[in-house]
VOVO-975932 format. One record per residue (C-alpha): residue number from 0; x, z, y. Coordinates in nm, 4 decimals, padded with zeros to 6 digits. Layout:
<nukols>
(nukol NUM,(X,Z,Y))
...
</nukols>
This chain:
<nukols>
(nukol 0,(00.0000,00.0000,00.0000))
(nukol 1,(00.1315,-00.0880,00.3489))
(nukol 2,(00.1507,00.1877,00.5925))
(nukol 3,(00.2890,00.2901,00.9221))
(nukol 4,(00.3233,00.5608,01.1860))
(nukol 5,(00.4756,00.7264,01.4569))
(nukol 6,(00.6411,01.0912,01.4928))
(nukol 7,(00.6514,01.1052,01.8693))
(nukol 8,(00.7437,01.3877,02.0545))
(nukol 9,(00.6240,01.3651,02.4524))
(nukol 10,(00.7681,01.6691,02.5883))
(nukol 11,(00.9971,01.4952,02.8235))
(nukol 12,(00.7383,01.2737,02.9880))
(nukol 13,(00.3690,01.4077,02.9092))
(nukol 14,(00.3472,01.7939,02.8466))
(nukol 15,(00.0475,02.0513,02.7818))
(nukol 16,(00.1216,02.3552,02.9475))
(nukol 17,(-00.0828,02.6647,02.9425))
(nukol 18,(-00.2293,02.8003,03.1898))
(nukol 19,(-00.2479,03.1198,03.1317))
(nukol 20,(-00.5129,03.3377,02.8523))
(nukol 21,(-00.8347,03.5426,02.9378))
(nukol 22,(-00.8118,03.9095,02.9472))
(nukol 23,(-00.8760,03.9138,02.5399))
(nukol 24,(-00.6371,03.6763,02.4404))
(nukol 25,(-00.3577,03.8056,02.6490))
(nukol 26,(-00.3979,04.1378,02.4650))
(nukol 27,(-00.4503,03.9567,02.1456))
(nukol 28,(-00.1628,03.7042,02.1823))
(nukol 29,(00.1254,03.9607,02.0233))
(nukol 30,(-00.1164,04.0330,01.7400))
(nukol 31,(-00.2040,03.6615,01.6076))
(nukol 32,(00.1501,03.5364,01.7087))
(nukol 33,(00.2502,03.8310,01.4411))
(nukol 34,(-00.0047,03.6918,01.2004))
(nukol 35,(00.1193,03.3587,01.2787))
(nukol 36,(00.4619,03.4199,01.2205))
(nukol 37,(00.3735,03.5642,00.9079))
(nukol 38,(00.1955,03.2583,00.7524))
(nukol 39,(00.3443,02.9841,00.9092))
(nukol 40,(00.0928,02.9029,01.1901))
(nukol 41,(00.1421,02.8039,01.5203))
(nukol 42,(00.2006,03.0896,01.7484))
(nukol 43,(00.1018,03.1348,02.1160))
(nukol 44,(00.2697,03.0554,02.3717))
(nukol 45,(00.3551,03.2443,02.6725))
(nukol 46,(00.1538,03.1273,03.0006))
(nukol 47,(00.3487,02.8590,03.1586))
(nukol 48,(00.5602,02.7328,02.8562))
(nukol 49,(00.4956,02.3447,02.6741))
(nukol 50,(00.3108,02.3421,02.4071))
(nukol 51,(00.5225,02.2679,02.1389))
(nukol 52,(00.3778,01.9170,01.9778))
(nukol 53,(00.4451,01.5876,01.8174))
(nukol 54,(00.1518,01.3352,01.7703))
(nukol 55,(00.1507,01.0753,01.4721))
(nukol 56,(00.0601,00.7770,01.6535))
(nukol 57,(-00.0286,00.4520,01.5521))
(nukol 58,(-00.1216,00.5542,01.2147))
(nukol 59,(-00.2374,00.2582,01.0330))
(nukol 60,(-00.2989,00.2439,00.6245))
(nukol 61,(-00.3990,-00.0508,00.3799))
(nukol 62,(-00.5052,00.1699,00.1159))
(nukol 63,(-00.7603,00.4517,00.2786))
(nukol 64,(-00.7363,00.6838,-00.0247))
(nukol 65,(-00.3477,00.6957,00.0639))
(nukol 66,(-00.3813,00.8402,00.4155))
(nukol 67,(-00.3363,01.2092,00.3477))
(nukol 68,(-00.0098,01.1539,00.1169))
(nukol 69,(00.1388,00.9509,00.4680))
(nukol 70,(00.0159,01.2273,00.7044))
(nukol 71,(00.1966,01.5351,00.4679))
(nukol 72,(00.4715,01.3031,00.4432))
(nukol 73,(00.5130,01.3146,00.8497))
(nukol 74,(00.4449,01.6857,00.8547))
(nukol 75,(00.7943,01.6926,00.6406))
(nukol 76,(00.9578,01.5219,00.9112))
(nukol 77,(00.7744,01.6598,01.2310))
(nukol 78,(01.0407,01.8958,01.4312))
(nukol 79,(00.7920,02.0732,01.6181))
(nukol 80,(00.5424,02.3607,01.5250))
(nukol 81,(00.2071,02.1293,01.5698))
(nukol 82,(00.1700,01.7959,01.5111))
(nukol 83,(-00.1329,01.6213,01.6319))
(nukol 84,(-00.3366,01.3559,01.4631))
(nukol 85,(-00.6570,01.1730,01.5410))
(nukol 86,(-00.8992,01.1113,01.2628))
(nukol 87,(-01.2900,00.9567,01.2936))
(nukol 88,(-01.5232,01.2391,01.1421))
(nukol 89,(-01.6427,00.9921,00.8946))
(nukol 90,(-01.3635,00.8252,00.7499))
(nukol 91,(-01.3228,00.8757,00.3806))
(nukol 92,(-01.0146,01.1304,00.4017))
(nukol 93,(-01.0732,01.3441,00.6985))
(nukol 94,(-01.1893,01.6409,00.4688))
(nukol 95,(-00.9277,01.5875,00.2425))
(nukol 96,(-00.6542,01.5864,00.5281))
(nukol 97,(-00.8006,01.8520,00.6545))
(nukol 98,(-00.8161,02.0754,00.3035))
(nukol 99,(-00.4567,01.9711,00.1674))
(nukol 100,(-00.2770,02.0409,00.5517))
(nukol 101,(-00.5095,02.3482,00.6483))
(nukol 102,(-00.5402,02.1696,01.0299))
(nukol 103,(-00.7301,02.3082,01.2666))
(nukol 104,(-00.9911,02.0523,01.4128))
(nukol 105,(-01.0889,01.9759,01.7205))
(nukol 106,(-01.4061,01.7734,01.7361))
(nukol 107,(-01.4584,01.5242,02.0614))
(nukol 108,(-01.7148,01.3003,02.1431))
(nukol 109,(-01.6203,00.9172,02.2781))
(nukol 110,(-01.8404,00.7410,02.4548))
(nukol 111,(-01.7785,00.3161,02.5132))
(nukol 112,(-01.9468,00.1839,02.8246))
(nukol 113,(-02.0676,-00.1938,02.7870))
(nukol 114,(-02.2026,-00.3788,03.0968))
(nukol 115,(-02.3242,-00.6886,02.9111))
(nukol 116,(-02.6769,-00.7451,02.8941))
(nukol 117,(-02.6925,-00.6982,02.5471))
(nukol 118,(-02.4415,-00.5046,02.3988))
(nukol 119,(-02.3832,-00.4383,02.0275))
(nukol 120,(-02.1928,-00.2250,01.7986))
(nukol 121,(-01.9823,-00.4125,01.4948))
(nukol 122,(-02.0035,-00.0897,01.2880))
(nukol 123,(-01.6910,-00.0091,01.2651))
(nukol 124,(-01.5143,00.3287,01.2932))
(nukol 125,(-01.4172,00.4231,01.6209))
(nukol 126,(-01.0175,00.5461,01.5820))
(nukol 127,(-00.8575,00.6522,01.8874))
(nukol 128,(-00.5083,00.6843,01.9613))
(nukol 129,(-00.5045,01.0210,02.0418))
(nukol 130,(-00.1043,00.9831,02.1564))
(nukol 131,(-00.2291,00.7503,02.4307))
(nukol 132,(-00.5162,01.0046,02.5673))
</nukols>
């Protein structure tokens, strides 16, 4: 099966930084980035630091039922703590990416805008490139 995709790491060009936490979260922030250290999770950071992330971008696959054995594979190579992926809802492997990776998920809505006076949809799966967003 053909396959491709991209480990890219933005940090030195397009950054999340964060803000700062509520009241709760600041208190709770030691306590889950103990828990978090403790099972290999993401931890915390402090207000004003990067978030620490690669996106797999451009992630393209012949064979559908191959998708989660590319996306592990990158995790292997992915130097930072979180690595973000985009997946439709309804494609065939998002709950199997999802079970053999233990993501967290993040579920947007996209709208498409079409000015023609009769617009229609092909049917097929909206996949954004969530490296480009």
């Amino acid at each position: 099966a053909g396959a491709c995709g991209m480990l890219w790491d933005q940090r030195s060009f397009k950054q999340v930084i964060v803000a700062g936490y509520s009241g709760k979260m600041k208190m709770l922030r030691p306590l889950y980035n103990a828990f978090a250290g403790m099972t290999r999770r993401p931890q915390m950071p402090v207000a004003g630091d990067v978030v620490p992330q690669s996106f797999l971008s451009f992630l393209a696959c012949t064979d559908d039922t191959k998708l989660p054995d590319l996306i592990e594979e990158a995790l292997l190579h992915c130097t930072t703590p979180i690595m973000t992926v985009g997946l439709p809802s309804g494609h065939i492997c998002t709950n199997d990416v999802i079970k053999r990776t233990g993501a967290s998920v993040y579920r947007t809505r996209i709208y498409g805008v079409d000015l023609t006076a009769a617009p229609q949809w092909d049917g097929r799966i909206v996949w954004p490139e969530i490296a480009l967003l």
